[in-house]
N, C-alpha and C positions, 0 to 999 in steps of 0.2 A: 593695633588690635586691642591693648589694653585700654585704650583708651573709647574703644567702640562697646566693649563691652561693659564699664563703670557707667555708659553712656544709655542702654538697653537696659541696664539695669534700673537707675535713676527712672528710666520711662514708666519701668512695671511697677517700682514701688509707687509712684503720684499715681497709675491709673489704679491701685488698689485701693490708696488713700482718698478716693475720689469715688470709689465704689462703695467704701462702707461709709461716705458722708451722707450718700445720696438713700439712706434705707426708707423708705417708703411707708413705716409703721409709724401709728401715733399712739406718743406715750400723754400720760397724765399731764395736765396743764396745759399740750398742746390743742392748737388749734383745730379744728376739721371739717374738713371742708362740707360745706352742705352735702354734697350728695350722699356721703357718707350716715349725714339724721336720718334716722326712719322714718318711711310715711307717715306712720301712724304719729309721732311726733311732731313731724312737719307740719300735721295737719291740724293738730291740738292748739299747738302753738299759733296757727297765721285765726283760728279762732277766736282762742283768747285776746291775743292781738292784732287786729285784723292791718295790712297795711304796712305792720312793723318789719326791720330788715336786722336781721341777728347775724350775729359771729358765734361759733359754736365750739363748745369745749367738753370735755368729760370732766365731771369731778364728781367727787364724794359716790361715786358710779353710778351718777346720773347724767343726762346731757344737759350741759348750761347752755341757757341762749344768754348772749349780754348784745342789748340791744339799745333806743333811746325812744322814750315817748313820754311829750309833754315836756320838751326839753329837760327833763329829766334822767339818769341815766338808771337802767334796771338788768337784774339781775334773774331768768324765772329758772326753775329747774324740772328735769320732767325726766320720769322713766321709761325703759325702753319700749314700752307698750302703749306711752305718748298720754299716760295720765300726768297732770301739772301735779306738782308736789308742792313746791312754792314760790316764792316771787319777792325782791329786797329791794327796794327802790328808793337810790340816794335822795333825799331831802336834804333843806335848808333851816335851819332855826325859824326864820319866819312863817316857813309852810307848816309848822306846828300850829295844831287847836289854841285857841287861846286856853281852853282849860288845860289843855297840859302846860304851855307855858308860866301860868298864874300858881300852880301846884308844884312844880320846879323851881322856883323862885322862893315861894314858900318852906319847900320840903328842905332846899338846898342849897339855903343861903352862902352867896359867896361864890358857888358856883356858875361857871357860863357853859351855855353848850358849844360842844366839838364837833358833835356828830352827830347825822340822824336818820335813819332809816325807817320804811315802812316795809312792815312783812306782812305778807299774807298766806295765810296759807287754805285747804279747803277749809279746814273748821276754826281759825281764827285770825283775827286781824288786830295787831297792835304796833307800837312806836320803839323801835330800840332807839336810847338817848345815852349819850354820853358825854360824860360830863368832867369838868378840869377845873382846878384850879392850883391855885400857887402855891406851892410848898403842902399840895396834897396829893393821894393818891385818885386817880381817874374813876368815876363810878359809871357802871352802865345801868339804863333802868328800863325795866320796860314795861310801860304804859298804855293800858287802851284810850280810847278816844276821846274817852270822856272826864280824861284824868285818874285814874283808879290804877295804882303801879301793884304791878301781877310779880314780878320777882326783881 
């Protein structure tokens, strides 16, 4: 009998523990599943980029799509009412303007680029660049198109 019952008991504690694994709410950073985007979103979104196939997150309490276009990978974000807010899409050092390249090199000798994103957002478009070198501290800069570093 003692032993039926440590036995019953073992059952209810895993099916509890297997109950509260299973909760059904998404917190921050998690993933969600499309049905869960708003239309109005959905629909901003396959606009903008027509064709594209996203993964969907909440953040900054907005919905992020991270998706890929132009073998590129992108980041765009958009509120619940499905207006785009904005959009970061990983670069390469070579995909950089040559005048920003030529003006980097200039500005910041010594340094190589790390990293490069392009944003956009509706009222502006420019380059975050980041930059490294050896026994320095990282600098990020960000640059419009034509070479002109805004902060």
């Amino acid at each position: 009998m003692k032993r039926m019952n440590v036995l019953l008991l073992s059952l209810m504690l895993c099916s509890a523990m297997m109950a509260a694994g299973c909760d059904n709410s998404i917190g921050v950073d998690d993933d969600i599943p499309q049905s869960y985007v708003p239309q109005a979103v959905m629909q901003s979104f396959n606009d903008k980029y027509p064709g594209s196939k996203a993964t969907w997150e909440m953040e900054r309490g907005m919905l992020k799509a991270e998706f890929r276009k132009d073998r590129r990978d992108v980041d765009a974000w958009f509120d619940n009412n499905g207006k785009w807010v904005r959009s970061e899409t990983d670069l390469v050092a070579r995909d950089l303007p040559n005048s920003i390249k030529t003006m980097l090199e200039s500005t910041y000798p010594g340094y190589h680029i790390d990293d490069t994103d392009l944003i956009e957002t509706p009222t502006e478009k420019y380059y975050l660049v980041e930059l490294e070198k050896r026994g320095s501290m990282d600098i990020k800069v960000k640059v419009t198109e034509d070479g002109k570093i805004i902060s």
